[in-house]
BAVOKE-27124 format. One line per field, with one value per residue (C-alpha): residue number from 0; x, y, z. Coordinates in Angstrom, 1 decimal. Layout:
N
n [NUM; ...]
c1 [X; ...]
c2 [Y; ...]
c3 [Z; ...]
***
This chain:
596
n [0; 1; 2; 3; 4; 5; 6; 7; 8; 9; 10; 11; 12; 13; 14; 15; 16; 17; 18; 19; 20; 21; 22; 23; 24; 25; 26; 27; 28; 29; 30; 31; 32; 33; 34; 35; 36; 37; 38; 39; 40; 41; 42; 43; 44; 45; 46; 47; 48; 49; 50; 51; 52; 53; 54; 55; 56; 57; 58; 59; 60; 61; 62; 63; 64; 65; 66; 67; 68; 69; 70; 71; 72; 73; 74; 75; 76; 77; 78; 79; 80; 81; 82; 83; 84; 85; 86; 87; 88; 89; 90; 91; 92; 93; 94; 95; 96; 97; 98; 99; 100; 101; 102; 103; 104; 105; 106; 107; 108; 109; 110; 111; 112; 113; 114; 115; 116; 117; 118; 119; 120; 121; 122; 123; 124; 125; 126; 127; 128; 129; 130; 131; 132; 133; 134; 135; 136; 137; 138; 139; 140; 141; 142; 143; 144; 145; 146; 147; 148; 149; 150; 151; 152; 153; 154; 155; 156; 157; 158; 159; 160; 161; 162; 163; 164; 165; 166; 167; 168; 169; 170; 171; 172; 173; 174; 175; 176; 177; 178; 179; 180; 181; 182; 183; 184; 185; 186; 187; 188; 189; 190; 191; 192; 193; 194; 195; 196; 197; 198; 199; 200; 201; 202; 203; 204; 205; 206; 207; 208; 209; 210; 211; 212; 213; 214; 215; 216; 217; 218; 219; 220; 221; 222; 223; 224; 225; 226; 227; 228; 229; 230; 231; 232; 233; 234; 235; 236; 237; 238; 239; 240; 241; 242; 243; 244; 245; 246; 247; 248; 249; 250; 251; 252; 253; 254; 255; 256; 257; 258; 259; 260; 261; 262; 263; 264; 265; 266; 267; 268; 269; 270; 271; 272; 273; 274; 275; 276; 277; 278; 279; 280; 281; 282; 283; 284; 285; 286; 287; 288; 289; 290; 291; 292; 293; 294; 295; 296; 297; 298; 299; 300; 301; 302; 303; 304; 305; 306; 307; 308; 309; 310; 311; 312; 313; 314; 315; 316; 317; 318; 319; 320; 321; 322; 323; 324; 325; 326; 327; 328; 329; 330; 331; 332; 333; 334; 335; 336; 337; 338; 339; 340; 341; 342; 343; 344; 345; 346; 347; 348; 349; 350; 351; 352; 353; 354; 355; 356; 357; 358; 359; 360; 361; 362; 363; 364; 365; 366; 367; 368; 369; 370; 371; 372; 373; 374; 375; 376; 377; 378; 379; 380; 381; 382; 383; 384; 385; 386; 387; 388; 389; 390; 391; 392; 393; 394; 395; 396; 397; 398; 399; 400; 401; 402; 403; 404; 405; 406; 407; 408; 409; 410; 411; 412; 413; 414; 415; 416; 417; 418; 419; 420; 421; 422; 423; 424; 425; 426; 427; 428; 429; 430; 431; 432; 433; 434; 435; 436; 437; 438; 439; 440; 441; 442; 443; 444; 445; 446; 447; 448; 449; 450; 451; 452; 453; 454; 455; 456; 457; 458; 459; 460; 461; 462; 463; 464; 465; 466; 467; 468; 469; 470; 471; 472; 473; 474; 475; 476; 477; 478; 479; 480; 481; 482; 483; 484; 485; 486; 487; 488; 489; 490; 491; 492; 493; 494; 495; 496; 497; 498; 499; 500; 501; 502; 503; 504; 505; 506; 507; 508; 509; 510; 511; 512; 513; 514; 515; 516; 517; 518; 519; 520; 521; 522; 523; 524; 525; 526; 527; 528; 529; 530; 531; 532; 533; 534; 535; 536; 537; 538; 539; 540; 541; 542; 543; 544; 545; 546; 547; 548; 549; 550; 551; 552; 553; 554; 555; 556; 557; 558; 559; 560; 561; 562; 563; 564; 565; 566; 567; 568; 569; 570; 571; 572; 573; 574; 575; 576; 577; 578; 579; 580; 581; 582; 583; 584; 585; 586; 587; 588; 589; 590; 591; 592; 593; 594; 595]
c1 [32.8; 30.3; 33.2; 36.0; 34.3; 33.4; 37.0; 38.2; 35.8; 36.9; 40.5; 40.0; 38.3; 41.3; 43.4; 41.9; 41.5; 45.5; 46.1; 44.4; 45.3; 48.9; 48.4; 46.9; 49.6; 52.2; 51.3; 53.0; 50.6; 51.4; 49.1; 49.9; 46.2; 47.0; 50.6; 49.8; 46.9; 49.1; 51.7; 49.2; 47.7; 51.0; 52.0; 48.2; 49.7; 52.9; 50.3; 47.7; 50.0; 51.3; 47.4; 46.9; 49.7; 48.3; 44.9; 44.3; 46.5; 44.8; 43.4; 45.3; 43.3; 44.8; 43.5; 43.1; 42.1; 43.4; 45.9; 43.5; 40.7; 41.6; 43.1; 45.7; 43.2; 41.2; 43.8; 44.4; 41.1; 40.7; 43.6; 42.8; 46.5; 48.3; 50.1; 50.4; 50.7; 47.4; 47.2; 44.2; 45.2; 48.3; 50.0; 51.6; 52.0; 55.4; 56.4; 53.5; 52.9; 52.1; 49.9; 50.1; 49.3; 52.8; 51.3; 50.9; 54.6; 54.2; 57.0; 54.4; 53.2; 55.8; 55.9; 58.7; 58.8; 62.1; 60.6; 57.3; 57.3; 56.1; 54.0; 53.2; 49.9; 47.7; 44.5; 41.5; 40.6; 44.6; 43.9; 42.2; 43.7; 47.2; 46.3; 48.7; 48.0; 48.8; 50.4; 48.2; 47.3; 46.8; 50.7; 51.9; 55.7; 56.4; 56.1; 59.8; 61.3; 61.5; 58.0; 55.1; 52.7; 55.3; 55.3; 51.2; 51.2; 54.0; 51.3; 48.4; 49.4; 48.9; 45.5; 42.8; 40.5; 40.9; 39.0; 38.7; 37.8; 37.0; 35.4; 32.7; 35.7; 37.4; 34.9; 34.7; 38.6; 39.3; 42.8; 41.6; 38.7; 41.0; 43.6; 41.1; 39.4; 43.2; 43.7; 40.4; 41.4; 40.9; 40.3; 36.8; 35.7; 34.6; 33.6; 33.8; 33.9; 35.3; 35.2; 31.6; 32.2; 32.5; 31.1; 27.8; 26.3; 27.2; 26.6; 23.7; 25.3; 28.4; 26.6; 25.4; 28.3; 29.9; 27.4; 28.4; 32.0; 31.4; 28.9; 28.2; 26.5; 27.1; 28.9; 30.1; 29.9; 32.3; 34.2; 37.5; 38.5; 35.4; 35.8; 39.5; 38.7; 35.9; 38.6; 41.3; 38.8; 37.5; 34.0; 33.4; 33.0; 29.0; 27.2; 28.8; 32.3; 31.1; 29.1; 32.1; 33.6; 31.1; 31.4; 35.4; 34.9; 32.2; 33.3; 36.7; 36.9; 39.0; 35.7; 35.6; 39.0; 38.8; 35.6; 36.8; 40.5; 38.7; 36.3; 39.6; 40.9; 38.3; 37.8; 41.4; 41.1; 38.2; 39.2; 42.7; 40.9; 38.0; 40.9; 42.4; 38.8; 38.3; 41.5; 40.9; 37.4; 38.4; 40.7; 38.6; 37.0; 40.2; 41.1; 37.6; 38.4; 41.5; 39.5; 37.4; 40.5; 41.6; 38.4; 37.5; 41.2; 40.3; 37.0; 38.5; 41.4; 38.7; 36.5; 39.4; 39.8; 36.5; 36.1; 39.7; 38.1; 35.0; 36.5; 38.8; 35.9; 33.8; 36.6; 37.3; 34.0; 34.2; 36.5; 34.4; 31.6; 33.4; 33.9; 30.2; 29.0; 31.8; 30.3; 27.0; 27.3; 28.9; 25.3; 23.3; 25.0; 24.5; 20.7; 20.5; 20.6; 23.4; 25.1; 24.8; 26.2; 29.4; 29.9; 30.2; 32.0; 34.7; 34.2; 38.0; 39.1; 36.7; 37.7; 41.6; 40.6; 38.8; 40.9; 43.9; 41.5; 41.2; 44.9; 46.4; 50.1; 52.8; 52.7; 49.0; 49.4; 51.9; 50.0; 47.0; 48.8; 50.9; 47.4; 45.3; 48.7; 48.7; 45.1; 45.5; 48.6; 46.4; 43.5; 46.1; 47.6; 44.2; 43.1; 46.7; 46.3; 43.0; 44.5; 47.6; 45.4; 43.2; 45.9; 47.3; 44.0; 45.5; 48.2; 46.9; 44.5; 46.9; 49.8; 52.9; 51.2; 47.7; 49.6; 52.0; 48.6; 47.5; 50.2; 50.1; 46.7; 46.5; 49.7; 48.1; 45.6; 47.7; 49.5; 46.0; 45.3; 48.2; 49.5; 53.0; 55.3; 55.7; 54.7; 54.7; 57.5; 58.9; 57.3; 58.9; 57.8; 58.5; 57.3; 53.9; 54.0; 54.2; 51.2; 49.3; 50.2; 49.2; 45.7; 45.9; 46.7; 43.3; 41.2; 42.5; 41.8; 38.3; 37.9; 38.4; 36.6; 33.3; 33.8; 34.1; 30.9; 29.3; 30.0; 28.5; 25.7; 24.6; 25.2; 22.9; 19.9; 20.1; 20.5; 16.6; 14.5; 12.4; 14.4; 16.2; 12.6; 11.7; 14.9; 15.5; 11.9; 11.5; 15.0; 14.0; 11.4; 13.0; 15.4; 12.4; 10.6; 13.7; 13.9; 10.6; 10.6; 13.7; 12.3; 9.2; 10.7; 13.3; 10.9; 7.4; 7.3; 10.5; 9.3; 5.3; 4.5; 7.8; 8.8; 12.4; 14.9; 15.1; 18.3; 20.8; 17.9; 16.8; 19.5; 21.9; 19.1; 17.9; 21.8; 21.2; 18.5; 19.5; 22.1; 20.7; 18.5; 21.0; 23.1; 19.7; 19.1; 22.8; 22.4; 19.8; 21.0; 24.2; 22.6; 20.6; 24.0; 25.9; 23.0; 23.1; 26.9; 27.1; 24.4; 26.2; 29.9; 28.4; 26.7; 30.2; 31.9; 29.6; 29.7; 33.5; 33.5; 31.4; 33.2; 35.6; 39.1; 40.4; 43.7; 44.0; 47.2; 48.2; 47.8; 50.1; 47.7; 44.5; 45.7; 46.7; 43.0; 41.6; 43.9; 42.6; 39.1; 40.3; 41.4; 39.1; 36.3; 38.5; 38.6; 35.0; 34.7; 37.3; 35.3; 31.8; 33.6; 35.0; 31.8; 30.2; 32.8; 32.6; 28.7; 29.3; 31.9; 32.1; 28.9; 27.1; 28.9; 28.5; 31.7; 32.1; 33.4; 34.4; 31.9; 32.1]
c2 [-12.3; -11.2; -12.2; -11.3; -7.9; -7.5; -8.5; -5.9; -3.6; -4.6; -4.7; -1.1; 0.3; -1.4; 0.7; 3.9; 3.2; 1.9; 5.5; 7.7; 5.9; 5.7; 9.8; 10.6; 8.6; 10.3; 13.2; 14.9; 15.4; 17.4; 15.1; 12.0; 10.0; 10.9; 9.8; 6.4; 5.9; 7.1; 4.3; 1.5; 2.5; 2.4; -1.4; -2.4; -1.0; -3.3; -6.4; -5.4; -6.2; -9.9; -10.4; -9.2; -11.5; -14.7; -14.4; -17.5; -19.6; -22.1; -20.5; -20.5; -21.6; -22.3; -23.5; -21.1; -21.2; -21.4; -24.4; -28.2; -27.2; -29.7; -27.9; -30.5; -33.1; -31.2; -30.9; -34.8; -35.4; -32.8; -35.0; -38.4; -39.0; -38.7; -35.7; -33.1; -34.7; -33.9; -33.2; -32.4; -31.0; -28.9; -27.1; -29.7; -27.8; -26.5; -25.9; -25.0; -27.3; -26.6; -28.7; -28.9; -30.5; -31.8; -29.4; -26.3; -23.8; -22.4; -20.0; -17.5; -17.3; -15.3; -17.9; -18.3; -21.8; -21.8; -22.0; -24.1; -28.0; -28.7; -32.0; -32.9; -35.0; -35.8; -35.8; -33.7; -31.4; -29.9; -28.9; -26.0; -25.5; -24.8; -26.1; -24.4; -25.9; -22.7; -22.3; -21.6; -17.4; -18.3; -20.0; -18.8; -17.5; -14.2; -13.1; -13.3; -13.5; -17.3; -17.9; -19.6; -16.3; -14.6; -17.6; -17.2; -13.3; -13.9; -16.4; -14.5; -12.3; -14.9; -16.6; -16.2; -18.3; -19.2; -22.4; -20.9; -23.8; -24.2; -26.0; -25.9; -24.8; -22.7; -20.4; -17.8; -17.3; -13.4; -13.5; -15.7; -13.8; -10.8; -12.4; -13.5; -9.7; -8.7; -12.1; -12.3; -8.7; -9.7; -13.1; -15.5; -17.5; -20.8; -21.3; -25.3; -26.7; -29.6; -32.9; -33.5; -36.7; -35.4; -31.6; -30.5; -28.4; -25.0; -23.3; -20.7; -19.1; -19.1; -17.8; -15.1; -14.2; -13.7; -11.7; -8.8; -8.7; -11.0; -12.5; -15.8; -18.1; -21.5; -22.9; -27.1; -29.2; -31.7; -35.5; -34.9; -38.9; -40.2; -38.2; -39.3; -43.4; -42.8; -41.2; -44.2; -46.3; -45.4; -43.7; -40.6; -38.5; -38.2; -35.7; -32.3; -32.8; -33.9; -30.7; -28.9; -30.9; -30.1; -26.3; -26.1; -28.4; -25.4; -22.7; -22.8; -24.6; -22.6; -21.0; -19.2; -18.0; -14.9; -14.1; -15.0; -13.0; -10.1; -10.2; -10.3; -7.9; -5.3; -6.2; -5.3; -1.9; -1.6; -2.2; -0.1; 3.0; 2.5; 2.7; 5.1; 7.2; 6.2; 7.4; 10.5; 10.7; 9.8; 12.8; 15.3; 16.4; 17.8; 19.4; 20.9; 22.2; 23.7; 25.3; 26.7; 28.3; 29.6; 31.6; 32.5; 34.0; 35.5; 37.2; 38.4; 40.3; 41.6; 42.9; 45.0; 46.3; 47.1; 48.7; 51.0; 51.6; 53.1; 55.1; 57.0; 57.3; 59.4; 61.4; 62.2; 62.5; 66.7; 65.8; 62.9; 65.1; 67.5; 64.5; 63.4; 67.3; 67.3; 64.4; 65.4; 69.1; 67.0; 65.0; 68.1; 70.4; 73.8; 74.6; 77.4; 75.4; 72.8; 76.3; 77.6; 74.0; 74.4; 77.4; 76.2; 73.3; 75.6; 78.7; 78.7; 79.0; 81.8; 83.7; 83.2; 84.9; 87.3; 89.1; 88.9; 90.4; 93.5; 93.4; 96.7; 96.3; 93.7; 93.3; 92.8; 90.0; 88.3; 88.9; 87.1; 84.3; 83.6; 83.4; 81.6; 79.2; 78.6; 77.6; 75.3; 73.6; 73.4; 71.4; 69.1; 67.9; 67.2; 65.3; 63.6; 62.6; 61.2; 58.9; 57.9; 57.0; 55.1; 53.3; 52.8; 51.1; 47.5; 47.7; 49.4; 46.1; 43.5; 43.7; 41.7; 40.4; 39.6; 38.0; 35.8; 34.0; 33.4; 31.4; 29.5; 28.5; 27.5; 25.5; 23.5; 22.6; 21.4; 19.1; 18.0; 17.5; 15.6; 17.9; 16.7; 19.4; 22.2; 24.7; 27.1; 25.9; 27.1; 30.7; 32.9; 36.0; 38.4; 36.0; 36.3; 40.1; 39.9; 37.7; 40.6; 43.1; 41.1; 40.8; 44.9; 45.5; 43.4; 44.7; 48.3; 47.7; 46.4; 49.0; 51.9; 50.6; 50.5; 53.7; 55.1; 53.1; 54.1; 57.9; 57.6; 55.1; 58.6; 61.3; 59.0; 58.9; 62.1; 63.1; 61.7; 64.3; 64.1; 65.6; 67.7; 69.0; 69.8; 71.6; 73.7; 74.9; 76.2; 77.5; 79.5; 81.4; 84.1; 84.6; 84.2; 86.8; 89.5; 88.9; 89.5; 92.9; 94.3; 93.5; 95.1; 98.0; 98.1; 97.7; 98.4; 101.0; 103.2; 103.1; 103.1; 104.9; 107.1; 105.5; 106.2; 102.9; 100.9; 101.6; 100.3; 100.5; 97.1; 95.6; 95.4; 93.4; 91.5; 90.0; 90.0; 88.1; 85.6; 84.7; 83.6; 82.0; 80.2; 79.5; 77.7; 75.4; 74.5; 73.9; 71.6; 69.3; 69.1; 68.0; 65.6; 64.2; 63.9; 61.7; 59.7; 59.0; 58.3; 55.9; 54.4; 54.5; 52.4; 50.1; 49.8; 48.6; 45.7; 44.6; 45.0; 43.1; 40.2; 40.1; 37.0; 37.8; 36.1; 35.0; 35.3; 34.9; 31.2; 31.0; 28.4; 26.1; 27.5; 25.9; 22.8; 21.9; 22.8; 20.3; 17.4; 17.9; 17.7; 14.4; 13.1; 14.1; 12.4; 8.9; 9.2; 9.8; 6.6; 4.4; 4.9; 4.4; 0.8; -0.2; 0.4; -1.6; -4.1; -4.9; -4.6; -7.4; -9.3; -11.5; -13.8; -16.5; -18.8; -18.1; -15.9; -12.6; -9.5; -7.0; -3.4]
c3 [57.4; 60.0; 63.2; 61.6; 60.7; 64.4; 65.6; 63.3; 64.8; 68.4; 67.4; 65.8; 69.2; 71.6; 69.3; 69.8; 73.9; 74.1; 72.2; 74.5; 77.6; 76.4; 76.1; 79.3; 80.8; 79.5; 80.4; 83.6; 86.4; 90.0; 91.8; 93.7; 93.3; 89.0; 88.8; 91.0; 88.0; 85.4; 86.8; 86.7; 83.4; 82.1; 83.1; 81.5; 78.7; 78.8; 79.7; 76.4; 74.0; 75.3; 75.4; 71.9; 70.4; 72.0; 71.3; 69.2; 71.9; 73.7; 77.3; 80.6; 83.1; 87.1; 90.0; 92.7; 96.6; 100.4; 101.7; 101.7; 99.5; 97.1; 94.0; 92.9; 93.5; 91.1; 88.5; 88.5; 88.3; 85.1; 83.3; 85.0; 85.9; 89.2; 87.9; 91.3; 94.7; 96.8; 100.4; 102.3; 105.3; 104.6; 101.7; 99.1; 95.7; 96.4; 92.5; 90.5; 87.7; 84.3; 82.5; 78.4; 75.1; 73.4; 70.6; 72.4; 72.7; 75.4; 74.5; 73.2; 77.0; 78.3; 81.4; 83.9; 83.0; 85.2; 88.4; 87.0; 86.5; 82.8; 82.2; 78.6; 78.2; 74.4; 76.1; 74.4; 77.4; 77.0; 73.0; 74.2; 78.0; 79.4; 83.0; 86.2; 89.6; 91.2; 95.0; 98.1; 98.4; 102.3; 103.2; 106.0; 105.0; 104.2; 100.7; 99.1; 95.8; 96.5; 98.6; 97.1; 97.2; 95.2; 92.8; 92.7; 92.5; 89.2; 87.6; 87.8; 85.2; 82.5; 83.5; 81.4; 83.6; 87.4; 89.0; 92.3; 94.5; 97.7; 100.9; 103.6; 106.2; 103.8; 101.7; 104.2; 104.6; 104.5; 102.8; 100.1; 99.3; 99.2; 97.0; 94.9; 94.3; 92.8; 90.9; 88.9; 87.1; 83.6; 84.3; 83.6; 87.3; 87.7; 91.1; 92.3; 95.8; 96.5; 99.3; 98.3; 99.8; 103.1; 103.4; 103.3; 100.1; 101.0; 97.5; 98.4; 100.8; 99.1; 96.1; 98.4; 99.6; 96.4; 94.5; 96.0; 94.2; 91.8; 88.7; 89.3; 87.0; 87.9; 91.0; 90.8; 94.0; 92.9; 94.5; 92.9; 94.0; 92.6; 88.9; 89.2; 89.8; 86.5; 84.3; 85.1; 84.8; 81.1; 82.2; 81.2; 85.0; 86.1; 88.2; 89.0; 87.7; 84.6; 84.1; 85.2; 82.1; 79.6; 80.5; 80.3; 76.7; 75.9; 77.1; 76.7; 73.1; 70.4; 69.5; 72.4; 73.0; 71.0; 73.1; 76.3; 76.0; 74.5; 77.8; 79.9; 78.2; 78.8; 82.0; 83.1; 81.1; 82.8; 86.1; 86.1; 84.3; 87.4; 90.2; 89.0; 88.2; 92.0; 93.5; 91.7; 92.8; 96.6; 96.5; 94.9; 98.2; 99.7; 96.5; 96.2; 99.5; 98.6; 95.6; 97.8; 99.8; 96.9; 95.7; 99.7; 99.6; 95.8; 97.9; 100.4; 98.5; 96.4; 99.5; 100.8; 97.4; 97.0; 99.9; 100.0; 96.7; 97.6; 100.3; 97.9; 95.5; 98.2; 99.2; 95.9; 94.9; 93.8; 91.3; 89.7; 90.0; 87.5; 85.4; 85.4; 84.6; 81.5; 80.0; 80.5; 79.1; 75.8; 75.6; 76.0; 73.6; 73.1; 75.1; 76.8; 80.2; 78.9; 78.1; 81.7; 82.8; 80.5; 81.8; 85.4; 84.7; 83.2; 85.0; 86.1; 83.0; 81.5; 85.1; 84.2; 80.3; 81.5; 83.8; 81.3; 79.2; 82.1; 82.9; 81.5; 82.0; 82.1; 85.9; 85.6; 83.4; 85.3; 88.6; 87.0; 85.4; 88.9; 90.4; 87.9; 87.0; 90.9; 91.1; 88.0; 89.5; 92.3; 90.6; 88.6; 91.7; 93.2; 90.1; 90.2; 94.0; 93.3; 90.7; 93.1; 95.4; 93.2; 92.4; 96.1; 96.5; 95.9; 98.2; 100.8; 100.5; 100.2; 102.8; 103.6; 106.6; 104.4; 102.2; 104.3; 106.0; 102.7; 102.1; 105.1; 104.8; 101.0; 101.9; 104.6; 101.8; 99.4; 101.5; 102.7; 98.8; 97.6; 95.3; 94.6; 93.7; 96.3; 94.0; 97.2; 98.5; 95.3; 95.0; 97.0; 98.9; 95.9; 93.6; 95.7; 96.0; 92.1; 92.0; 94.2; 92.1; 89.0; 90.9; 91.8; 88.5; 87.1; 89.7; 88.7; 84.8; 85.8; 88.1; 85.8; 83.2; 85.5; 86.4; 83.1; 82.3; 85.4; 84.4; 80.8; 82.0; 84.8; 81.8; 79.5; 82.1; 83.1; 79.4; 78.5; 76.6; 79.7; 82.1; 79.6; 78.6; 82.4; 82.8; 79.8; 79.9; 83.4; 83.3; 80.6; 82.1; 83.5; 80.7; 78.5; 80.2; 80.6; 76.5; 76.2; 78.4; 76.6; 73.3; 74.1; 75.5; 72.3; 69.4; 71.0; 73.5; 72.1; 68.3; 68.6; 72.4; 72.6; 76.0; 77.1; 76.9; 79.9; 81.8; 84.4; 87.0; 84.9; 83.9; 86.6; 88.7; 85.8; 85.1; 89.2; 89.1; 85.9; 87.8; 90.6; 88.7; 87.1; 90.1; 91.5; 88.9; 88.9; 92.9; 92.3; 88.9; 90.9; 94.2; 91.9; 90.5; 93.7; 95.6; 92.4; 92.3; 95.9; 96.0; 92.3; 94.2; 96.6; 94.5; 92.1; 95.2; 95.8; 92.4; 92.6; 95.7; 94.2; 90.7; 90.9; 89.2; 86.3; 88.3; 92.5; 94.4; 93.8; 89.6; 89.1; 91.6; 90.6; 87.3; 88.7; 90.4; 87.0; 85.4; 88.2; 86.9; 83.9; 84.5; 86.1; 83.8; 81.3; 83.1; 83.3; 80.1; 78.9; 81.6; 80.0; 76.3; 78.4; 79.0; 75.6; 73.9; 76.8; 76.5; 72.6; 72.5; 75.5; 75.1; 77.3; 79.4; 81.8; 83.0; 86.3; 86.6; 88.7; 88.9; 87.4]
***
């Protein structure tokens, strides 16, 4: 119950990998590293299932290695019958044999038995093994449809286990070790070398050698002719062949099968989700440069902006110091200081009322009107320039010729980065002027927005009850003290010491002086808020300059590299889940492997 628990468990977690690989290959991708792993994920796909079906099957284990290193030799030996013709010193497996039990269909393999030889034989070791002596990987014709490395490269598909063998002269060949690294994919290694009749024991340096690439548990130094004469002659093969037959009896007994495919088969996943996580990864330094095009391109829009806007906000700065007084007078209320303030902020308008007041005919009137209706048309269209150039900041910031070397240098990067579709090619010069605007039109939004804040954040500190206090108070101390004297003069000196009213001689310089007075302290609050909302205009520029905008020029690519770490985070991701479920599952061999 325990196993077949576990190979439920196993069987449930291939599942749930096939399900989201099979998603993430399906999905469309712009890149040309994710659509060349998309394609290979998608034929492991087609190759799980044929390995999920044959599970219980006995294994298929081939010989592999270079031209002479003995493999047919090897595969006679294994069976103890002349059954492939060996040749040491030049390629002689022309048609690769198949080797099988009488028992065994080999229907359920999916081989192209048409260009194989089959042999039938009732010996033990073929209960548990379909045995193909496989062509030479190092033949020197071309690879065709017919040649034998397109025979080999159509086999490999289907092994479950390769014999790689080879020889004192042969071990260090290049285009076998190569051939090798692409065959044992999803495949268990035995390692054996042959002619120990003749060659010297070169195992620890092979051993070395192959550490690098590969897990290696045990390597066989075997006499292929020697094992052969033992088996025709009724003895059971000695020394190194005959530990290389106790491990294939062990290791590759129907017990093992479901362990040993179930190795393969995360091994393959393994490997195809790890090339295509590398070729991903290999790329990700030109399209992290092309990001960082992007957002240098974002900047540098943002700086002109910035800075057209802070020019416009200096040389309009009378009217937003109107606005700043206006919301400070609505803070302060009704004090006799906030009072004085109102009144300046809206003197224009109390001049306009009070001379209609004084106008004693119909000409008057109009006179007045013309001139106070002239002076407000006048203001309006100040206030209204001031916003059309606000919002001429953008383009003023972003011209046609601005724009066209954008485009010239974000396209040099994504060629550099592979992205497939020519999503410039595709955007036209509108369609990028568009895209500006769509950026003028976010920086604008943000723009006003920190200005309104900037406004309110000034009226609020200079609304405290501190420098309220400090202001009211010694602004009242003339008016405090005129009070005083024409009360005293009112109810004291008239009623009690029969003094004569004070006349025009004091009032007309006390209104004199009160509104100096006034006018001083006005001066100075308003020099106090125009050194503030320079040094704040300034400082909002920066920040403008520095804030990185939701969406730059190039959207439609912008959303394209976020997308490619997407997927690649995602492949990392599926890899690490791999490797769980591969230590979980796979357990200890003695056969060989790839490593991760």
């Amino acid at each position: 119950m325990t196993t077949e628990l576990a190979q439920l468990e196993l069987l449930a977690h291939i599942d749930d990998l096939v399900s989201q690989l099979s998603a993430w290959s399906e999905q469309a991708s712009s890149w040309d590293p994710a659509q060349h792993g998309k394609s290979l994920v998608r034929r492991l796909l087609k190759r799980i299932e044929p390995l999920r079906a044959r599970v219980e099957a006995p294994l298929v284990v081939a010989t592999f290695g270079g031209t002479g290193v003995g493999k047919s030799s090897l595969v006679n030996a294994l069976v103890g019958e002349e059954i492939s013709t060996a040749g040491r010193q030049r390629p002689t497996t022309t048609q690769p044999i198949v080797l099988a039990h009488p028992q065994t269909d080999l229907s359920a393999y999916d081989l192209p038995l048409g260009e194989l030889r089959v042999v039938t034989r009732d010996i033990p070791l073929l209960r548990d093994i379909v045995l193909i002596d496989c062509p030479d990987p190092d033949t020197t014709e071309g690879e065709s449809v017919e040649s034998n490395l397109a025979r080999l490269h159509r086999l490999l598909p289907f092994c479950d286990v390769l014999l790689y063998v080879s020889t004192q002269q042969k071990y260090r060949s290049a285009r076998v070790t190569d051939e090798l690294l692409q065959a044992a994919s999803g495949c268990r290694l035995v390692f054996v070398q042959t002619h120990a009749d003749l060659d010297e024991d070169i195992r620890d340096d092979w051993r070395t050698q192959l550490s690098a690439r590969y897990s290696v548990s045990d390597l066989f130094f075997v006499d292929s002719r020697r094992a052969m004469q033992e088996q025709q002659s009724g003895v059971r093969p000695t020394g190194e062949f005959g530990r290389l037959i106790d491990l294939l009896f062990r290791e590759l007994s129907a017990a093992q099968r479901v362990r040993i495919r179930r190795a393969n088969l995360l091994g393959l996943v393994h490997e195809v989700v790890q090339r295509a996580r590398d070729a991903l990864v290999e790329n990700s330094a030109t399209v992290e440069k092309l990001n960082t095009a992007l957002s240098e391109q974002r900047h540098r829009s943002t700086e002109r902006m910035a800075s057209r806007l802070q020019d416009e906000l200096l040389v309009s700065r009378g009217l937003w110091e109107q606005r700043l007084l206006g919301q400070i007078t609505q803070l302060w209320g009704y004090s006799p200081f906030a009072s004085v303030l109102r009144l300046w902020h809206s003197q224009a308008s109390l001049l306009a009322s009070y001379t209609l007041m004084r106008a004693k005919s119909t000409a008057q009137m109009a006179l007045v009107g013309l001139v106070h209706g002239s002076r407000w048309l006048t203001s309006r269209s100040q206030a209204s320039e001031a916003d059309r150039r606000l919002e001429g900041i953008a383009t003023l910031g972003l011209n046609d010729a601005e724009l066209r070397e954008a485009q010239l240098i974000i396209s040099g990067h994504v060629h550099a980065a592979k992205l497939q579709r020519p999503l410039l090619a595709d955007q036209s010069f509108d369609q990028l002027r568009q895209a500006a605007t769509t950026v003028q039109d976010e920086f604008l939004t943000d723009a006003a927005r920190r200005i309104d804040d900037l406004i309110l954040a000034i009226a609020t500190r200079h609304s405290y009850w501190f420098t309220r206090f400090r202001y009211e108070l010694l602004f009242a101390i003339l008016p405090g003290f005129l009070l005083y004297r024409a009360g005293r003069n009112f109810f004291y000196d008239t009623f009690w010491l029969n003094k004569p009213h004070l006349d025009a001689n004091f009032y007309i310089p006390a209104a004199l002086f009160l509104v100096l007075w006034a006018a001083l302290f006005v001066m100075a609050f308003t020099r106090r808020l125009r050194s503030g909302l320079t040094r704040h205009i300034r400082e909002l520029a920066q920040q403008l300059a520095a804030v990185k905008m939701g969406a730059g020029l190039f959207p439609e690519i912008e959303h394209q590299c976020l997308e490619y770490s997407q997927e690649r985070d995602r492949l990392e991701a599926l890899l690490i889940k791999i490797e769980g479920i591969r230590d979980q599952y796979a357990g200890a061999s003695e056969l060989g492997a790839v490593k991760s």
